[in-house]
Backbone as numpy.savetxt, mean C-alpha at the origin, in Angstrom:
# Nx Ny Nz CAx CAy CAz Cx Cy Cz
-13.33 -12.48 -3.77 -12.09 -12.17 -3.08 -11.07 -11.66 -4.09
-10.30 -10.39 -3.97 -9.51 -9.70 -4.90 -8.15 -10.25 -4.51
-7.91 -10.99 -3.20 -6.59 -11.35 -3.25 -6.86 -11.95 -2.27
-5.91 -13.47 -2.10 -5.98 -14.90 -1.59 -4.60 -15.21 -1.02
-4.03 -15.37 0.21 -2.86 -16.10 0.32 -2.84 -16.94 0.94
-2.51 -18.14 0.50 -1.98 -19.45 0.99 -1.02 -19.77 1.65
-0.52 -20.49 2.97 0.82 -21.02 3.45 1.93 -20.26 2.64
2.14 -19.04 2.77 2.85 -18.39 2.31 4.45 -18.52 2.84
5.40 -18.60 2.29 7.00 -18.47 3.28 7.46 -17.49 2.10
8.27 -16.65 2.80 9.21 -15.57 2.11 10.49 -15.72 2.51
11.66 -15.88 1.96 12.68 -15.53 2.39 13.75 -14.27 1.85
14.99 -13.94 2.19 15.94 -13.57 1.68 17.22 -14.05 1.89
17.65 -15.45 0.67 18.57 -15.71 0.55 18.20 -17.28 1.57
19.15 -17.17 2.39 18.92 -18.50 3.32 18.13 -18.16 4.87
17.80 -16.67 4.55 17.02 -16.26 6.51 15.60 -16.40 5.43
14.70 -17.06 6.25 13.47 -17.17 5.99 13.01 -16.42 7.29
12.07 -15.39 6.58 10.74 -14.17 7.44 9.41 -14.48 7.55
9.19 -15.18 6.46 7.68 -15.00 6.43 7.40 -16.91 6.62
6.39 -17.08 7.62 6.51 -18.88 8.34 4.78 -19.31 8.20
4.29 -19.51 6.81 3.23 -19.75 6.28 2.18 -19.05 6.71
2.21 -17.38 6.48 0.79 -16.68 6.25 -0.30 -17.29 4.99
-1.72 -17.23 5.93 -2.84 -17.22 5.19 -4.16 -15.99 5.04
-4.31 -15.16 4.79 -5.02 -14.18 4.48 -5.85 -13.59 3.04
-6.64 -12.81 3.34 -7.24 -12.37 2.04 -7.71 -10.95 2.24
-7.53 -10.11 0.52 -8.23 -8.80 0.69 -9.58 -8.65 -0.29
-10.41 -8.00 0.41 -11.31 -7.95 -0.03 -11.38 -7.12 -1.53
-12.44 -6.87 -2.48 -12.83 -5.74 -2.83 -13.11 -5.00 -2.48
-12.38 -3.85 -2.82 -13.09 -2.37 -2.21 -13.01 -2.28 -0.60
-11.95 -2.68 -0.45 -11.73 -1.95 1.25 -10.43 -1.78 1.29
-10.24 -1.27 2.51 -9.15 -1.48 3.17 -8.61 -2.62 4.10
-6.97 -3.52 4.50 -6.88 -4.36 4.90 -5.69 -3.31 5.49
-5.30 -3.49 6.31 -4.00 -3.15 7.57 -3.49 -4.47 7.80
-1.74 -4.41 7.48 -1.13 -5.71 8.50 -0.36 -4.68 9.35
-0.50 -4.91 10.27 0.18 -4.17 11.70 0.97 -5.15 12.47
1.94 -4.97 12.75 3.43 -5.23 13.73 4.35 -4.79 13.90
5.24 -4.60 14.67 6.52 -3.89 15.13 7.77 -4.12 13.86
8.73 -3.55 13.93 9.57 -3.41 13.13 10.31 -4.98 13.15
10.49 -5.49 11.78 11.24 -6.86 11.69 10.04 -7.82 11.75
8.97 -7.86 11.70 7.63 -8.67 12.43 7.37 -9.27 10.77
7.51 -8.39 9.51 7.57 -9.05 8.36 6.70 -8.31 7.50
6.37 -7.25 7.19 5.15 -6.45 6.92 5.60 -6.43 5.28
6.72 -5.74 5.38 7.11 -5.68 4.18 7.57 -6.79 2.74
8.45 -7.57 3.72 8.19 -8.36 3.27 7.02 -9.30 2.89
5.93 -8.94 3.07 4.51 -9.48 2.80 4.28 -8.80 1.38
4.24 -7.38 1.43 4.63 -6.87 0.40 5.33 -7.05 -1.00
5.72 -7.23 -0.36 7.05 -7.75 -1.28 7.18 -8.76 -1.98
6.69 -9.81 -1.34 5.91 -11.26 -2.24 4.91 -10.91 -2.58
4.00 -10.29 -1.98 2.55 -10.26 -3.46 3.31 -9.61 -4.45
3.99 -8.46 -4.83 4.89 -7.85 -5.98 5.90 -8.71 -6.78
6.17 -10.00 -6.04 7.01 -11.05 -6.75 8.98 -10.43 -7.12
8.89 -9.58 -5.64 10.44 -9.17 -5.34 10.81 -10.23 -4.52
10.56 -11.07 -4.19 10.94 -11.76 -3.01 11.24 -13.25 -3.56
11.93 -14.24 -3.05 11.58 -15.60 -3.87 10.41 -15.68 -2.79
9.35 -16.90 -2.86 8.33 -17.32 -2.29 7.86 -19.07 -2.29
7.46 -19.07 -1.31 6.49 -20.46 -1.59 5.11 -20.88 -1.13
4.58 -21.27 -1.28 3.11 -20.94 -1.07 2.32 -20.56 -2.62
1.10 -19.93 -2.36 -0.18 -19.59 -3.16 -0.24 -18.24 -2.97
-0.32 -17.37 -4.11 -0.93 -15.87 -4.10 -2.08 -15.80 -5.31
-3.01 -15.73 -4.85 -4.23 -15.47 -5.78 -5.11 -13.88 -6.39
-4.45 -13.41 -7.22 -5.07 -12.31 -7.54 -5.87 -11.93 -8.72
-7.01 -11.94 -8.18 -7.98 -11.84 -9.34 -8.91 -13.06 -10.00
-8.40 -14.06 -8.77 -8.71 -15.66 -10.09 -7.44 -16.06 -10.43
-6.12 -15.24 -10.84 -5.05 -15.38 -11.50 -3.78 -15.87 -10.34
-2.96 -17.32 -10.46 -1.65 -17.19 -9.28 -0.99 -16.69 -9.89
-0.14 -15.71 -9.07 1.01 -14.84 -9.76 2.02 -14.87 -8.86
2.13 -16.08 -7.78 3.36 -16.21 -7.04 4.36 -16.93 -8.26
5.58 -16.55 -8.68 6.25 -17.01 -9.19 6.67 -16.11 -10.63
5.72 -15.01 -10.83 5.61 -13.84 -11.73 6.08 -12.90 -11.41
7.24 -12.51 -12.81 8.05 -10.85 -12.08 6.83 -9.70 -12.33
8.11 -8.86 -11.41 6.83 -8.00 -10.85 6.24 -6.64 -11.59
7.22 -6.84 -12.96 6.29 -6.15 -14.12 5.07 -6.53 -14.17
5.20 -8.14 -14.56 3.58 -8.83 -14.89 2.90 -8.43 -14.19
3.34 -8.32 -12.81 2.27 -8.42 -11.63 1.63 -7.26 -11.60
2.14 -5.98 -11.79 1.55 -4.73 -11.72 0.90 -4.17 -13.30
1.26 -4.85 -14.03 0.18 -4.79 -15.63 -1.24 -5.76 -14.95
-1.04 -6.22 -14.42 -2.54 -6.90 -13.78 -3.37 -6.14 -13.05
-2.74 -5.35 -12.37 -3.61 -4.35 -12.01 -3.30 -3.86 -9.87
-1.84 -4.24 -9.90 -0.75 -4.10 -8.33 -0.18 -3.20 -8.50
-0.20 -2.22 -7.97 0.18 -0.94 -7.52 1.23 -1.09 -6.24
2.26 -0.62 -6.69 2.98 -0.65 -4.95 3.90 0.67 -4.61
3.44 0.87 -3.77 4.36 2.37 -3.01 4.99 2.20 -2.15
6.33 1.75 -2.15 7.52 1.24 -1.32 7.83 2.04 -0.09
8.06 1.66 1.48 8.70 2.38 2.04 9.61 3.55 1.70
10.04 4.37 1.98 10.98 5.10 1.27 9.87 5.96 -0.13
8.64 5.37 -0.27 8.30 6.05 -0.95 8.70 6.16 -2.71
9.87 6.22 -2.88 10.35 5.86 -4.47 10.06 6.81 -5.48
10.10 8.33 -4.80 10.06 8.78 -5.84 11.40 9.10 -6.32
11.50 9.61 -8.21 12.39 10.10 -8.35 12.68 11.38 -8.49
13.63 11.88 -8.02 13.97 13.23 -7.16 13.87 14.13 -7.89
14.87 13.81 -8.51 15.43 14.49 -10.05 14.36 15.17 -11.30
13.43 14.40 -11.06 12.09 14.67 -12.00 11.57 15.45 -11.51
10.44 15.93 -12.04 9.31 17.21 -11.78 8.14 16.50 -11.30
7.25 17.27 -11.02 6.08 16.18 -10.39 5.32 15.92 -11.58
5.29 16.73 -13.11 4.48 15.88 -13.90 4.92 14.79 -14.48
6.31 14.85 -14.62 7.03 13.79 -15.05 6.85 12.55 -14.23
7.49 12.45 -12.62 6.94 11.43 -11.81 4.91 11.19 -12.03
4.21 11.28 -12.66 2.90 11.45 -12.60 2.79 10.69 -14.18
3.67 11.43 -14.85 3.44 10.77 -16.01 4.35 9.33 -16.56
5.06 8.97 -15.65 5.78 7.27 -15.25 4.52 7.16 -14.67
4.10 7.12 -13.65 2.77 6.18 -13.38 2.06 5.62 -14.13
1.50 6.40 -15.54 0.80 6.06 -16.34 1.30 5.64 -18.15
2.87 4.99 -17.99 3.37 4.45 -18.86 2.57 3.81 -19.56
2.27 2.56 -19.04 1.52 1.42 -19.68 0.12 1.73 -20.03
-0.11 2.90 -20.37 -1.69 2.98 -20.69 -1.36 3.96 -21.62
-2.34 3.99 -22.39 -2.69 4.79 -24.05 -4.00 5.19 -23.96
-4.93 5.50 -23.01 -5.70 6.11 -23.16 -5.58 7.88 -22.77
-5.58 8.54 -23.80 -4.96 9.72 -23.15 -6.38 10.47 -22.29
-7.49 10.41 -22.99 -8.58 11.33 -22.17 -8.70 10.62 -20.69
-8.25 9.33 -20.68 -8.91 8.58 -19.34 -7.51 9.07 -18.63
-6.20 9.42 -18.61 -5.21 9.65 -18.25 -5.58 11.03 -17.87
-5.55 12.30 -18.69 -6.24 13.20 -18.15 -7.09 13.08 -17.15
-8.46 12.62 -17.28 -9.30 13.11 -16.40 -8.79 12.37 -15.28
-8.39 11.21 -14.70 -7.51 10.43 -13.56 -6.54 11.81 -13.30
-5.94 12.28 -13.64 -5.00 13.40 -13.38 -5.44 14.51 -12.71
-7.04 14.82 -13.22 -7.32 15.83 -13.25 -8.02 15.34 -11.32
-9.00 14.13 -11.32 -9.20 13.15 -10.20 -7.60 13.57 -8.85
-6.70 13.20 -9.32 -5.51 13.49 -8.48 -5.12 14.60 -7.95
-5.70 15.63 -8.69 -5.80 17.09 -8.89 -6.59 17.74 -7.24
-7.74 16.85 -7.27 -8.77 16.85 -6.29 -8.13 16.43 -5.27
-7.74 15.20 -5.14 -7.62 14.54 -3.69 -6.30 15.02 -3.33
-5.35 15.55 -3.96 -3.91 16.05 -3.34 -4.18 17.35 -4.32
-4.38 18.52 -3.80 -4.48 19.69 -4.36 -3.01 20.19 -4.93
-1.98 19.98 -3.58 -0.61 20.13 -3.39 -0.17 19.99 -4.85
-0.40 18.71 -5.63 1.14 18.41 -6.44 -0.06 19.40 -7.64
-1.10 19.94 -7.67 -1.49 20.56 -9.16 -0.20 21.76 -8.64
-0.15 23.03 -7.54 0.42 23.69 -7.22 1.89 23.24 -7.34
2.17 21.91 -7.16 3.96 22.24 -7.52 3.67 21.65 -8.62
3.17 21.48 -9.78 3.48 20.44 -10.54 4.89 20.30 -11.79
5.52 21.28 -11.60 6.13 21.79 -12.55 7.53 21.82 -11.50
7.73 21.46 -10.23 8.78 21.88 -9.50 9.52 19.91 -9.25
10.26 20.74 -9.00 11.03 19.29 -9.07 11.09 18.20 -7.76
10.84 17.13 -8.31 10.31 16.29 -7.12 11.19 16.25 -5.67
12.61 16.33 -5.94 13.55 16.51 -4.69 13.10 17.55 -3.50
12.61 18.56 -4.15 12.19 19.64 -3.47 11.03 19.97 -2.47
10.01 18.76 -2.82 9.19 18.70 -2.03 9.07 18.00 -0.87
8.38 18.83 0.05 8.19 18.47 1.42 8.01 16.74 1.34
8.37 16.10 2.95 8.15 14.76 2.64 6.78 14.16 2.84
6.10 14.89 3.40 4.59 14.84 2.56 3.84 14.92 1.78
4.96 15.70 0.79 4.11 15.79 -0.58 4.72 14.88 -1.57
5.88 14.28 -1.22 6.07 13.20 -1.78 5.48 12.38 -1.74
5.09 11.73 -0.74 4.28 10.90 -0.08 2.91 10.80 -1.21
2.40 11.92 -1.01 1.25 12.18 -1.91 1.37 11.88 -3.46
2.65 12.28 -4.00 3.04 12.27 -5.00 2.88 10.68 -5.49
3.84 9.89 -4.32 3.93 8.24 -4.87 2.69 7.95 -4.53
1.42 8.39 -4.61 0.21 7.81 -4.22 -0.58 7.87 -5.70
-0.14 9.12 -5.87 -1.25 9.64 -7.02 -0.49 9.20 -8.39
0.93 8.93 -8.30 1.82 7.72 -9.58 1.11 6.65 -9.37
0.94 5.83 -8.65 0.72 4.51 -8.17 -1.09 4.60 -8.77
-1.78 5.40 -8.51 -3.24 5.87 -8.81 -3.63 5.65 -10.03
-2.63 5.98 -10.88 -2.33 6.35 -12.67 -2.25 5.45 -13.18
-2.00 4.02 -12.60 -1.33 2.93 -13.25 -3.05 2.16 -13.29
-4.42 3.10 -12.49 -5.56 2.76 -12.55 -5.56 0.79 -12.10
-4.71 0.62 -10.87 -4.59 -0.86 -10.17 -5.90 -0.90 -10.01
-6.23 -2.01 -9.12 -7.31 -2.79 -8.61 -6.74 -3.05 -7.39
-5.71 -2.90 -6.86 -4.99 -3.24 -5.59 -3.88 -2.31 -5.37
-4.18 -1.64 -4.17 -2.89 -0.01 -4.41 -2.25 -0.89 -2.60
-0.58 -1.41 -2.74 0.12 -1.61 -1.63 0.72 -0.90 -1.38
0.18 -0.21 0.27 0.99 0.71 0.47 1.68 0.58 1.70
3.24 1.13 2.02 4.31 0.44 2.83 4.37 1.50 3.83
4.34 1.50 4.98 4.28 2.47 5.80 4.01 4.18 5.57
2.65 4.12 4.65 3.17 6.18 4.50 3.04 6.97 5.34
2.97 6.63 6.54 3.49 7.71 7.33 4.44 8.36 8.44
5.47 7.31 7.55 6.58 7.51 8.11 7.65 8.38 7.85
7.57 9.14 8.76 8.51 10.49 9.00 8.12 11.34 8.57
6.85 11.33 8.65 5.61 12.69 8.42 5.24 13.33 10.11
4.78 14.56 10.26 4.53 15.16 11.00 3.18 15.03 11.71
2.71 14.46 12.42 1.50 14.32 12.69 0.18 14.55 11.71
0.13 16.00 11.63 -0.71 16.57 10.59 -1.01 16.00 9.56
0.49 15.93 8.81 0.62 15.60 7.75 -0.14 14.16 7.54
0.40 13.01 7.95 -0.56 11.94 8.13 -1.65 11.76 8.61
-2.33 12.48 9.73 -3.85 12.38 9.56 -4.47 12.76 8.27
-3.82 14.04 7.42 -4.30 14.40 6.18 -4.55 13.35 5.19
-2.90 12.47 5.17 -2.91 11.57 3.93 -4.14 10.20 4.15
-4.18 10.06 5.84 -5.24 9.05 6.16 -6.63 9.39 5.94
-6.66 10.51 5.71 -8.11 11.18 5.35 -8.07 10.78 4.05
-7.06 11.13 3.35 -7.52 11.27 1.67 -7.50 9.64 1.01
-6.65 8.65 2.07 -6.64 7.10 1.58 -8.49 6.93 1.21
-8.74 7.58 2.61 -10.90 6.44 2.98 -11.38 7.52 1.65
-10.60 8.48 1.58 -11.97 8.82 -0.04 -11.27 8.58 -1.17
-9.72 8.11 -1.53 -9.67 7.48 -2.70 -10.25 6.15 -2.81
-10.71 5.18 -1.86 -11.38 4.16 -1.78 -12.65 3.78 -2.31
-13.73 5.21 -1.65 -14.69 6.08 -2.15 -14.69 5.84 -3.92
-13.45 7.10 -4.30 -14.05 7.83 -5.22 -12.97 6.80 -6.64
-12.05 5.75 -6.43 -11.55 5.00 -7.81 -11.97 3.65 -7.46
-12.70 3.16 -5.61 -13.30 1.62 -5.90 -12.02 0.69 -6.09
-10.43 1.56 -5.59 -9.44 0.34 -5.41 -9.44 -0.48 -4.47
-9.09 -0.87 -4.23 -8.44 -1.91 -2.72 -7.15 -1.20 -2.34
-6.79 -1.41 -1.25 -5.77 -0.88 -0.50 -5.63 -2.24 0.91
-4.66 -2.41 0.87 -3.71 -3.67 1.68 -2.61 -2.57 1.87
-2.63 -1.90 3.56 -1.39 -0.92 3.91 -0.94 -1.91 5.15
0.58 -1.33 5.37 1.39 -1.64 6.46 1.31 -0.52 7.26
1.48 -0.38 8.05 1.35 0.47 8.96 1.50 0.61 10.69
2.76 1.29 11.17 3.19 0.79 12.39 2.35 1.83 13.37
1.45 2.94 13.05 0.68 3.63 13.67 -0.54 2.64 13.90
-0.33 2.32 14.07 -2.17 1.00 14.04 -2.93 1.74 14.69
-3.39 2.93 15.38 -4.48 3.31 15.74 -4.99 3.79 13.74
-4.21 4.54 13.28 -4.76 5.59 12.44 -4.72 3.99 10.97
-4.56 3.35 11.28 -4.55 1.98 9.94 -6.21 1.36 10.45
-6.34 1.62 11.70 -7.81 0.27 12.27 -8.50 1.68 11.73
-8.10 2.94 12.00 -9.37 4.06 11.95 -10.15 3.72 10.18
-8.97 3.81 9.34 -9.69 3.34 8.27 -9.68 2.19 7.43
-9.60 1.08 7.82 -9.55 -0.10 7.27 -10.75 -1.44 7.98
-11.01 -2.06 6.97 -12.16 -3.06 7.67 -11.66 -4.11 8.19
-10.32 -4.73 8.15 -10.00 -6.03 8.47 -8.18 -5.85 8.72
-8.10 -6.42 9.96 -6.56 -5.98 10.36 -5.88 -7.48 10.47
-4.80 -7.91 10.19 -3.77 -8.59 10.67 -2.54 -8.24 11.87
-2.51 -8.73 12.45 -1.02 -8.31 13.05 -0.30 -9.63 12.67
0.94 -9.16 12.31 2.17 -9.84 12.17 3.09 -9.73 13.63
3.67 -11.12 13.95 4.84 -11.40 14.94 5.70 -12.25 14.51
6.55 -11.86 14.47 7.94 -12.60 13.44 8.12 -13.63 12.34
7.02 -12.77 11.32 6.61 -13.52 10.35 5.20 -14.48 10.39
4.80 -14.59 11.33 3.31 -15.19 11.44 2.78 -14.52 12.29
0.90 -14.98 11.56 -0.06 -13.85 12.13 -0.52 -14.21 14.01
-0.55 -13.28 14.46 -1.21 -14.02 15.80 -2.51 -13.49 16.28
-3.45 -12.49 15.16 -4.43 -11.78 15.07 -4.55 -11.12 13.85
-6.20 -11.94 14.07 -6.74 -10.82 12.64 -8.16 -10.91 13.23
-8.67 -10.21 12.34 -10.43 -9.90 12.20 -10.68 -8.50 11.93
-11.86 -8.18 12.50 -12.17 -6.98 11.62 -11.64 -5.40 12.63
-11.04 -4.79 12.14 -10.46 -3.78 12.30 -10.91 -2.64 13.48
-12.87 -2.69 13.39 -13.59 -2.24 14.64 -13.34 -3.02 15.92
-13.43 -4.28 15.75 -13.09 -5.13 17.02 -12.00 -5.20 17.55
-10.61 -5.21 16.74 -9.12 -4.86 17.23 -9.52 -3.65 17.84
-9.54 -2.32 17.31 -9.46 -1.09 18.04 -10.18 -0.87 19.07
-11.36 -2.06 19.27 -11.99 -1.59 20.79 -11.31 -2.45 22.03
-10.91 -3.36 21.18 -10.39 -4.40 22.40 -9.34 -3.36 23.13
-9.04 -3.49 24.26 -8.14 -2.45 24.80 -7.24 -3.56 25.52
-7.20 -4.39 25.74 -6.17 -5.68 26.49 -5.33 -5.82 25.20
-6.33 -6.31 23.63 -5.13 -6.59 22.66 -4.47 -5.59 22.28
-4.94 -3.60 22.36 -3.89 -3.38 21.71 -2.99 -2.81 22.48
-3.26 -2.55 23.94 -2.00 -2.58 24.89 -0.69 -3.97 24.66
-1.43 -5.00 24.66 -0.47 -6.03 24.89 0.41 -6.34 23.16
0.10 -5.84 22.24 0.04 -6.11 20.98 0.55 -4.94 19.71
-0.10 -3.56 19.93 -0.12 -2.57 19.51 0.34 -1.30 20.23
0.40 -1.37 21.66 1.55 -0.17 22.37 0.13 0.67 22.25
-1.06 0.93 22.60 -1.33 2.05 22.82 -2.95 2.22 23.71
């Protein structure tokens, strides 16, 4: 198991969100937590990254790192791509590309990962030199994927990406998640309020309801049930 959570509580400040989640992500798949807005997604997020205060157990790797800032946490091998995405504007896309891969000194393995990024988002080789503000909000999107890629995690969290993308645009990026899975063998734990296109590629789903789970299992069985995801998922 690449990641373990225990009776988890999250708060901010004195409102407590998160009311003892227990879950786990596998190696090498995909995990979806799916729920409506305020339901706590992010904040789930947000405590495995150690932005949040917390209480409970987070197990990653063998290693607890509930209680670890969230430098440590991502030199371990946590990747996180924030709602909003996070890129910086102002920069160029090799520059945002080359912050991803701060903490590493291998330059040929940095290259060829680059060159890897090159493949699965064709887009940022073509702007790579243009400045990150400028690009479409899909290719940002892409952009904070393939930073986050660089940092070569073991666990890539990703916070709603497809939000305020154009249809297209996100079936694309949901295509290219199931073959970076494929082709770097990360894990991926996404949020995601589209839950048809999160069950399409992920093996094991949660739903969140105001901070606790009221469904999980495996991701084929949510999407066929048609009672839970009318009553649950809107669709």
């Amino acid at each position: 198991m690449l990641l373990e959570v225990k009776a988890l509580h999250g708060a901010y400040g004195e409102s407590k969100v998160l009311h003892g989640l227990d879950f786990v992500v596998e190696e090498g798949g995909v995990t979806a937590l799916l729920g409506a807005n305020g339901a706590g997604k992010t904040t789930t997020l947000r405590a495995i990254s150690g932005m949040i205060k917390v209480e409970g157990e987070i197990t990653f790797a063998g290693k607890r790192i509930d209680g670890m800032a969230t430098e440590a946490i991502a030199k371990l091998g946590i990747a996180h791509v924030p709602d909003g995405r996070g890129t910086f504007m102002e920069l160029t896309v090799e520059e945002n590309l080359r912050l991803g891969s701060y903490t590493r000194n291998d330059r040929a393995g940095i290259a060829a990962d680059l060159a890897k990024m090159f493949e699965l988002f064709p887009k940022l080789k073509e702007r790579y030199h243009q400045q990150a503000g400028t690009l479409s909000g899909g290719e940002q999107q892409m952009l904070a994927i393939a930073r986050a890629l660089l940092l070569r995690p073991r666990l890539l969290l990703l916070d709603e990406p497809s939000f305020g993308l154009a249809p297209l645009i996100v079936r694309e990026i949901f295509a290219t998640l199931d073959e970076i899975v494929k082709a770097t063998k990360v894990s991926i734990l996404v949020v995601e309020q589209n839950a048809s296109l999160a069950l399409a590629i992920a093996d094991r789903a949660y739903l969140l309801e105001t901070g606790r789970f009221v469904m999980s299992g495996a991701a084929e069985d949510i999407r066929k049930d048609e009672t839970l995801r009318r009553s649950y998922l809107g669709y």
